[in-house]
Structure formats: C-alpha cells, structure tokens
N, C-alpha and C positions, 0 to 999 in steps of 0.2 A: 356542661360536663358530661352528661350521661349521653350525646352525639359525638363525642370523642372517645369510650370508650369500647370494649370489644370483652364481653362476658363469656368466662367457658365453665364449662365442668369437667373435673377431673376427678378421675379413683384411686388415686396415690401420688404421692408426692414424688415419687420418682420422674415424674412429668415435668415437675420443680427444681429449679436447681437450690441449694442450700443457703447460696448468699443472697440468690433473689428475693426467697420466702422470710428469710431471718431480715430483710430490711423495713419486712411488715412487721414484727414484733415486739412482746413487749418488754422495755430492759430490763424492768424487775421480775420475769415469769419465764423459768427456764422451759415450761410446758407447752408455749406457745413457739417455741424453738422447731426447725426443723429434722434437727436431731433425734427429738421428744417422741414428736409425731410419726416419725417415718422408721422409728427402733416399734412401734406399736404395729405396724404394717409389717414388716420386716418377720417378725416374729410369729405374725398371724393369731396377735391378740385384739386386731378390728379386719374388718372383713371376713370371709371366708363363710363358716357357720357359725358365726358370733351375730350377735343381735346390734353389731354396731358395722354399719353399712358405711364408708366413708363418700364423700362425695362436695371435696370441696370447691366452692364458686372462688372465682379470679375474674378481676378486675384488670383490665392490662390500657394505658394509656400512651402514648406519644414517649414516657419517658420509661413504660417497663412498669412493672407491675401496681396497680392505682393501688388496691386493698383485696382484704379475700374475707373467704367465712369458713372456718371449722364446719363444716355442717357432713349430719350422720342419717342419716334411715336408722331409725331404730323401733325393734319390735319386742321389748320389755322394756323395762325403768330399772334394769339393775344397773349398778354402775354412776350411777348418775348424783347423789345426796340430794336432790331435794326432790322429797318425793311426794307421787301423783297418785299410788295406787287408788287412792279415793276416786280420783279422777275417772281411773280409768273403768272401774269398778260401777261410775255416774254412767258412764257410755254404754256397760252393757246393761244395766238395767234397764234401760229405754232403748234397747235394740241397737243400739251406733257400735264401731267400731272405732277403740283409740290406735291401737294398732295396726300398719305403723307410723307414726311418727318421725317431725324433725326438730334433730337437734344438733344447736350450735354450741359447742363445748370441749375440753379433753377430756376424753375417756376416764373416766374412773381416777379422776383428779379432780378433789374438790375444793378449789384456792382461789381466792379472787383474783381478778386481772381483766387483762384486753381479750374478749373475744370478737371484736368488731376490729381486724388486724387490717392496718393502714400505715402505707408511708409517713414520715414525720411533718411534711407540708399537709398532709389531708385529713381532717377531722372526721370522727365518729359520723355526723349529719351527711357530709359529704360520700363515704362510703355508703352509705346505707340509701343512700336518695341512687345511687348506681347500685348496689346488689339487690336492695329487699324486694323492688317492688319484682323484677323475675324471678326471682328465689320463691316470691311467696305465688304467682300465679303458675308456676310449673308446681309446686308442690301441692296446689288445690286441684290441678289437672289430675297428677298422678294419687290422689285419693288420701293425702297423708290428711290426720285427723285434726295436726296441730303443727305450731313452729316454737321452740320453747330456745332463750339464749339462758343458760346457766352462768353462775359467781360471775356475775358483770362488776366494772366499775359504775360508779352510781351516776356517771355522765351519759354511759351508753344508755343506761336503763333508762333513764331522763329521755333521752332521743329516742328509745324505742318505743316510750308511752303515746310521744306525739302522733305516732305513726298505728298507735292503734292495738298496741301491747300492753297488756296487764301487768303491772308492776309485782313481782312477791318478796317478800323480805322475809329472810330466816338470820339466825347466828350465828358466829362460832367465837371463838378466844382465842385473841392473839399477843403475843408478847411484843410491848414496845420499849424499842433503847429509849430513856430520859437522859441521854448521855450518861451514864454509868462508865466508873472506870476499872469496875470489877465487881464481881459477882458479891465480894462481900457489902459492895456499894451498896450493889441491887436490892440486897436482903435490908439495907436500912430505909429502905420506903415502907417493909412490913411493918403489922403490928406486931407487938412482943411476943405470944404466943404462937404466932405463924410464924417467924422466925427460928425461933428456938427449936420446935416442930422440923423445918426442913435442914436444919445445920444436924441434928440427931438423924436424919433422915440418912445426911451425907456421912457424914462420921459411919454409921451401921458399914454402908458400901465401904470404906477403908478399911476398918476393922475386919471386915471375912475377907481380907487377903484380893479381892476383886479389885482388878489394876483397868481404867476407863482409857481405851486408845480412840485418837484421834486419824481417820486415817481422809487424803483427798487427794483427787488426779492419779495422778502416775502411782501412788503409793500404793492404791488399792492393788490385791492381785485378783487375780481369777478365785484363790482360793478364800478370800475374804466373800467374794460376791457367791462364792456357793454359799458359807453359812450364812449371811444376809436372806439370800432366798428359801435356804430350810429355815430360818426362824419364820418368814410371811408366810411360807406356805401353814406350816403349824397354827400361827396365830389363826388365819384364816381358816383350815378348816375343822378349829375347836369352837370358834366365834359362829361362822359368818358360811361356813360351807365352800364351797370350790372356789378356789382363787380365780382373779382376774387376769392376771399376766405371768408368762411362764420362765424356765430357766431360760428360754432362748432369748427371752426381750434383756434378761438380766444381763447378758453375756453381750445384746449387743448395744447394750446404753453403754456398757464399760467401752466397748472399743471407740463407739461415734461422743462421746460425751463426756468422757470422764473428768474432764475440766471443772466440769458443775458439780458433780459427785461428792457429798461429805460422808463416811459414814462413821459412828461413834460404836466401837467395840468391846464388849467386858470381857476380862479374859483372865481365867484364875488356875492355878496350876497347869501353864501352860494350852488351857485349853478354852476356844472361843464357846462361851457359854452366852452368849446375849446380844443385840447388838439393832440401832436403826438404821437405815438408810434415808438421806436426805440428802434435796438438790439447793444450789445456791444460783442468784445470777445477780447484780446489782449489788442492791442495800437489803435486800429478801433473805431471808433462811426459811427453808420449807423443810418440815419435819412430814413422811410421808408413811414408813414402815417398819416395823416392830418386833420381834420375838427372842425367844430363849428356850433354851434346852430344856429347863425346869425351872422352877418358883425359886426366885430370890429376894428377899425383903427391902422394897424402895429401889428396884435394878431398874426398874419399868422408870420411875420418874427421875433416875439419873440418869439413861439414854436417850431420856424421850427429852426431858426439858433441863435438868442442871446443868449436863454437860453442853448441848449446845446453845441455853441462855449464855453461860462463860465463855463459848468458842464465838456468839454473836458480839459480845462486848468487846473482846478482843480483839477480832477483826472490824468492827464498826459497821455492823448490820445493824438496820434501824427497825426493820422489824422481821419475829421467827414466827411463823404460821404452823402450827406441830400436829395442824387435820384435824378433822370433821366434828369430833364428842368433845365433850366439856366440861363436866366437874370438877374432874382433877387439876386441870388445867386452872382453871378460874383460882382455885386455893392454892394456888401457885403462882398468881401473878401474870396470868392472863387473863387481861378485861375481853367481858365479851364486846363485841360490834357487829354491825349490822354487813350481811351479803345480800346481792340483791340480783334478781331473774326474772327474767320477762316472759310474758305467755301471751300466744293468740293460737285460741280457738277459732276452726274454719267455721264448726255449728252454731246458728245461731244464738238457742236455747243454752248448748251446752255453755258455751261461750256467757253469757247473761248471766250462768248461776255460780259459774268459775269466778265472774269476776266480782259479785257480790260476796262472796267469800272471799276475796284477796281483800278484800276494801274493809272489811271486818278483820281481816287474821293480822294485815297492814297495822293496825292502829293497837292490837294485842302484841304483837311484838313488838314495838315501837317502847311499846311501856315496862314490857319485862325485860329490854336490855337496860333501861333507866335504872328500875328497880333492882335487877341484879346487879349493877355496878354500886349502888347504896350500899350493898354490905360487902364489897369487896378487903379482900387482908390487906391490899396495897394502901396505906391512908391517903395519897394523895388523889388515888380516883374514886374514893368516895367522897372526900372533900367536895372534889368535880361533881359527882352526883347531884350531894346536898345545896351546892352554888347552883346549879338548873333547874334544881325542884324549888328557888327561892325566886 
C-alpha cells in the first residue's frame, strides 16, 4: 500500500475539490465536511495570524484520494477542549519549548468523530500505516514539540496507541434517542422530581409569551444568522473573551452549508431575543452556540436542549451532542460518556511523565463516568450503572 501511494501537503482546501474531500468523511460529523473546513479558511478564522496553521496531508492512490489528516501548526491550546496548559507549562519549567505544536482536529469544534478521514474500503490502520509515519518525521524535522489527534473514535485511538500514542480520556454528555416517540415519552424515563422540575421549566417559557422557532436550510435568512452571531459574540465575550469565528465565517457557512444548519429561535413581541445555532448530518444533532439579549428564566435550557431533544425525536436523530460543559446537561438527561485523544511526545522525558499521568488520569475518569451515571435522573442509566458495578 504505502508504494502505491503519493503523499502531499496542502494549506487549503481550495486545492480540494468538495466531492473529493467529502468522500473521506464522516457521515455522522458535519465538521469533517468540506464545507466546514474551507467556510474556516474562507473567512480567515485558521491561518493568517491565528494560532491555527492549516496544513493538511493527502493520501492519493491509483483510485483518487486514499485518506487525509486535518492537521494544524498550532502555537497556543486555545480552541481546542482538551486541555494541556499543564503540559505546556511542564516544557517550560525545564527549559523545552511546547510551542509549536501539531494538531489533528476541527478547530474550535469539540464533538467526537473521524479525524483519521478515509475512503469507505480503507480503514483507520491502513491510513495511518500511509500518513503517520511522514507526518510524524517531517514534523520532528521542523521542531514541533508534539502531534496530538483530538475527540477521536475510540477505534482510531486504539490504532494510534499501537503506534506509539498515549491514550487521554475526558467527558462530556450526550443525549441518546431510546427510541422515544415524543418528548413527553422522553420525560417518562425520568424520576418524578426531575420531571416535574423540567415540565415547570417548560410551561415558565410559554407563560412569558416567548414563541421557540424552528428554523433549517433555505428557511434561515441572513437576518436570522446575524442575531445567531450577536448572541455568540455576547456569550463569548462575557464568558470566555474574544470569539473564535467571525460574522464572515457565519455568512459563509449559510451560503456553502445551509443544508446542515438547524437553528432554534425565541422570539417574543416580535423580537429575536435568544437563539442556538446547530449543525445536523446523519443520525447526529450537534448543539454548538448560544445566546440572548438578556436573562430569561430556563430560555438557556429550552434552546440549548428541549427544543431540539423534541426536534431529535421527531426527526429520528439518535443522538444530540449540545458541547463541551455538563451539569445541566446531565440533569437533563444527558449521560456523560467517554471521548478519547491521543498524544505523542517527540521529548523523551517529557513524554515518560505525560504519559504516567494519562495512565493515572485514564483510570480516574474511567471511574467517575461510572459513578456519575449511578446517580443520573434518567432511571434506566442508573439501572445500567448499578447492573456493572454488580
């Protein structure tokens, strides 16, 4: 295999054609789209002076493109969720440089899926036996510190242990269909006081006049994606400080994408006061961004997660991913589960005390996704808990 291929590097997808790239992809992860990717370039929220260098490897075989890699230069950890600053923080103590760095990932997208993108005849092993091994000796050339894949599936991660990659496990909470055939279904897996609790939750949102629209594709207009992007910019920079992506990218995901596009809007005496934006592809719902004009009582967890748990049941999504934090979510009926990310260190030291910490932190998460699904509201995944701690 790897004498039949022909390896390049490219700095944007425009080198790409869109049916090429999308026939590496993955069918439940609208991120790993060509669309996705190339509205991030497009807009000059990666490259330029951003800390996320793009520089993706292709695989190109007898039949057209083998497999590729998302892969970035990156010279901080913003953006990314699963975070290293410790890491990086180990490298200057002792004189190293982590910075910069590579990594395999979407931007400032933290959802699990395929980051090891392959034809549907070519498996994970088989790409990676053709990318990694020049991926990772041109990236030891050019001085980078590390090669990290982020939200893998737990298959890639599996193949990329063999090869010499540190495994890391974190969490998040995701909503899964039990086949439900409406949301009041949904609510009867709770126990009686969770229940009751989010039915009061929803009634409040009816009560103050606040009407939840559903909008997707063609229906969105321009003027919807402006308030979408003044609510993230707000959230972000009351949260979290300077947003990631700007009105340009917003303007042009609606034109290359709008297919995937859900977004769920509160809007009360005529005016858009709230509203998420989320992408679809598959059996997937991704909940991604969030805001409002001002403070509305449970507006947050009727855009973020009732209204499109009830928009997933309805249309027969099996599962809604609603991003990265998690409390609310959990008491709501998202169990946590495990994400998974691979690390190799070029130092050897560095490397040796990374990965004695993954092999301890490994085995602590492992246990506190168990034990946080014991006391979950939903009774049948605590059932589940209680059946594997037996």
């Amino acid at each position: 295999m790897p004498g039949k291929t022909k390896i390049t590097r490219i700095s944007s997808l425009q080198e790409v054609s869109m049916e090429d790239w999308n026939l590496l992809g993955d069918p439940e992860n609208p991120f790993s789209n060509h669309e996705f990717l190339h509205s991030l370039e497009l807009s000059s929220c990666v490259g330029g002076r951003t800390s996320w260098h793009p520089e993706y490897w292709v695989a190109e075989d007898e039949d057209g493109i083998h497999s590729s890699l998302p892969f970035y230069h990156k010279y901080d950890s913003y953006g990314e969720y699963i975070f290293d600053h410790s890491w990086a923080n180990f490298f200057s103590q002792n004189g190293l440089s982590y910075y910069p760095k590579g990594l395999v990932a979407y931007p400032f997208t933290p959802v699990n899926g395929k980051k090891i993108l392959r034809r549907n005849n070519v498996s994970a092993e088989e790409a990676l036996d053709v990318l990694l091994p020049p991926l990772l000796e041109n990236a030891k050339a050019e001085g980078l510190s590390s090669i990290h894949f982020l939200f893998l599936e737990e298959g890639e991660a599996r193949a990329l242990e063999k090869r010499g990659f540190a495994t890391r496990i974190t969490h998040q909470f995701h909503w899964k269909n039990r086949g439900y055939t409406s949301f009041e279904n949904f609510l009867g897996d709770f126990r009686s006081k969770k229940r009751i609790q989010i039915k009061k939750e929803r009634e409040t949102i009816k009560g103050s006049g606040i009407r939840i629209l559903c909008k997707e594709g063609k229906d969105i207009s321009e003027k919807d994606m402006d308030s979408i992007y003044s609510f993230y910019t707000e959230t972000y920079s009351r949260k979290w400080g300077s947003p990631y992506l700007n009105r340009k990218f917003f303007k042009i995901i609606l034109e290359k994408f709008s297919q995937n596009l859900v977004l769920f809007l509160a809007e009360k005496d005529g005016d858009t006061i709230g509203g998420t934006f989320n992408l679809k592809k598959g059996k997937k719902l991704y909940g991604r961004y969030w805001g409002s004009s001002s403070h509305y009582p449970f507006l947050h967890f009727e855009c973020c997660y009732y209204a499109p748990i009830e928009y997933a049941i309805k249309n027969g999504f099996e599962i809604f991913e609603a991003g990265a934090q998690g409390e609310q979510k959990f008491l709501r009926g998202f169990p946590a589960v495990p994400t998974y990310s691979s690390h190799f260190i070029f130092h050897d030291q560095a490397r040796n005390a990374i990965e004695r910490f993954l092999e301890s932190e490994r085995m602590h998460m492992q246990e506190m996704i168990r034990e946080t699904n014991l006391s979950s509201p939903l009774k049948d995944e605590a059932m589940r808990g209680e059946s594997e701690d037996q």
